[in-house]
C-alpha positions in Angstrom: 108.0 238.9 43.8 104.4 239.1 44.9 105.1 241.2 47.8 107.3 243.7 46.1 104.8 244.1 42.9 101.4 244.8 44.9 102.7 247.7 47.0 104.0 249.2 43.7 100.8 249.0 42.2 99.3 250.7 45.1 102.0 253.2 45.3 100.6 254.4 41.6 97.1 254.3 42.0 97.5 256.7 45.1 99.9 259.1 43.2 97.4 259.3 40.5 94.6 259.9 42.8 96.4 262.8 44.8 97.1 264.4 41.8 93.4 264.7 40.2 92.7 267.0 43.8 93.2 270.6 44.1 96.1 271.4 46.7 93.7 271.6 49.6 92.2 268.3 49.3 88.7 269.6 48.2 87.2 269.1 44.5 85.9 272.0 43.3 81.9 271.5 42.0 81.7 272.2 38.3 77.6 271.1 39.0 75.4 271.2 41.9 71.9 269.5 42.4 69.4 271.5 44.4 65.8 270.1 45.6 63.1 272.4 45.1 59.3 272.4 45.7 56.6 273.8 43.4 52.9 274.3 43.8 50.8 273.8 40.1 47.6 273.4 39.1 47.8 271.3 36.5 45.4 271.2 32.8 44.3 267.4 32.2 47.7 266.3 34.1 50.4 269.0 32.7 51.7 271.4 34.3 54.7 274.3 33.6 57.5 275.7 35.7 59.1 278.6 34.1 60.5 280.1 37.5 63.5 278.9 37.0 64.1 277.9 33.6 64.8 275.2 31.5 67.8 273.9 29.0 68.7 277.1 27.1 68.7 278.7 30.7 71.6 276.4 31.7 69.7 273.7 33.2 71.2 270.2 32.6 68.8 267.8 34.0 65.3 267.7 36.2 63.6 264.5 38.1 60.1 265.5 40.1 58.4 263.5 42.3 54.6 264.1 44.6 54.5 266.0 47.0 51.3 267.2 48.5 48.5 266.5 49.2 49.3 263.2 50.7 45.7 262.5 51.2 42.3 262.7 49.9 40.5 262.3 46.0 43.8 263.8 44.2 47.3 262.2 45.3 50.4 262.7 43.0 51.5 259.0 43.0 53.9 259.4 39.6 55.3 262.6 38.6 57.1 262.6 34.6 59.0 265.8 33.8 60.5 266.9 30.6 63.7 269.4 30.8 62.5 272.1 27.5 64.2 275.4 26.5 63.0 277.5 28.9 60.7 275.5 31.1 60.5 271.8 33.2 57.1 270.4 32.3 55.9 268.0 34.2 52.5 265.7 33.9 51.3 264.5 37.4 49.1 261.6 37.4 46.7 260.3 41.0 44.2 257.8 41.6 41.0 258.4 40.6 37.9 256.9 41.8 37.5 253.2 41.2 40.9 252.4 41.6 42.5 253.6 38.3 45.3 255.9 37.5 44.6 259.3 35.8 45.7 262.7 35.0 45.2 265.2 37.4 42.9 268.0 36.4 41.3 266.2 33.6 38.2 267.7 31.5 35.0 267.5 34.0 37.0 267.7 37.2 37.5 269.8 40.0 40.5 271.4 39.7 42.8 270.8 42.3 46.7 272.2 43.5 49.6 269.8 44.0 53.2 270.3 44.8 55.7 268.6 43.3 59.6 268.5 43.9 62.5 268.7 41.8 65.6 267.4 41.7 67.7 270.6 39.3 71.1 269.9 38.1 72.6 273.0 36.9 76.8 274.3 36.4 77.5 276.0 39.5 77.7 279.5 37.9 73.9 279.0 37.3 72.8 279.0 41.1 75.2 282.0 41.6 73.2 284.3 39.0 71.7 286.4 41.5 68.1 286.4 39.9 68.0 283.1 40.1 69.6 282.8 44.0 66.6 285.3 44.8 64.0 282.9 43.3 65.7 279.8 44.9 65.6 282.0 48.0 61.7 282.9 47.7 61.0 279.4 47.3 62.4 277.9 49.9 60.6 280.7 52.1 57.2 279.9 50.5 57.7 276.1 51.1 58.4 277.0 55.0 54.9 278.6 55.0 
């Protein structure tokens, strides 16, 4: 009995999974993540990207990460960012002399570039808007330079 019930069971499970496909075999993306690099100077460890927009823009989520410089007094070790209406903020934070954490760009400081990257979810439609396939398309030509 066994023998009879398993290769039912899998029988099903198949069925059910061939039918959640389009006829070609391919899913079609609703969402699409793309990775994109910045340059900001941040004020006292914040920092604004309004190049692409933000939630009322049709942006559904953001994650940034250091970049650049990898060397030297300012390094951007942690990167937190903040998805808002029409912009991802982030707040970059390095090492600072003596061997503490602190806000890039804070009050008394040099004031120093970093680029960060970001991880953009966004509906496909959004990254087919042409204005915003042009920027995607400048950026990725400035971060070749």
């Amino acid at each position: 009995m066994h023998r009879t019930f398993l290769p039912i069971v899998s029988l099903t499970l198949c069925a059910g999974l061939v039918s959640l496909t389009p006829t070609n075999g391919q899913p079609v993306p609703t969402e699409e993540t793309r990775i994109l690099s910045f340059g900001v100077i941040p004020s006292n460890g914040s920092a604004a990207i309004d190049i692409i927009g933000g939630l009322e823009d049709g942006l559904l989520s953001v994650s940034c990460a250091g970049n650049t410089p990898i060397g030297g007094p300012v390094v951007p070790l942690a990167v937190m960012s903040d998805l808002g209406p029409h912009v991802i903020s982030v707040r970059v934070v390095s090492w600072a002399s003596g061997d503490h954490l602190a806000l890039v760009n804070k009050p008394g400081v040099t004031v120093t570039s970093v680029s960060v990257t970001c991880a953009i979810d966004a509906p496909t439609s959004f990254w087919e808007i042409p204005a915003v396939a042009a920027k995607v398309a400048q950026l990725r030509q400035q971060a070749r330079q």
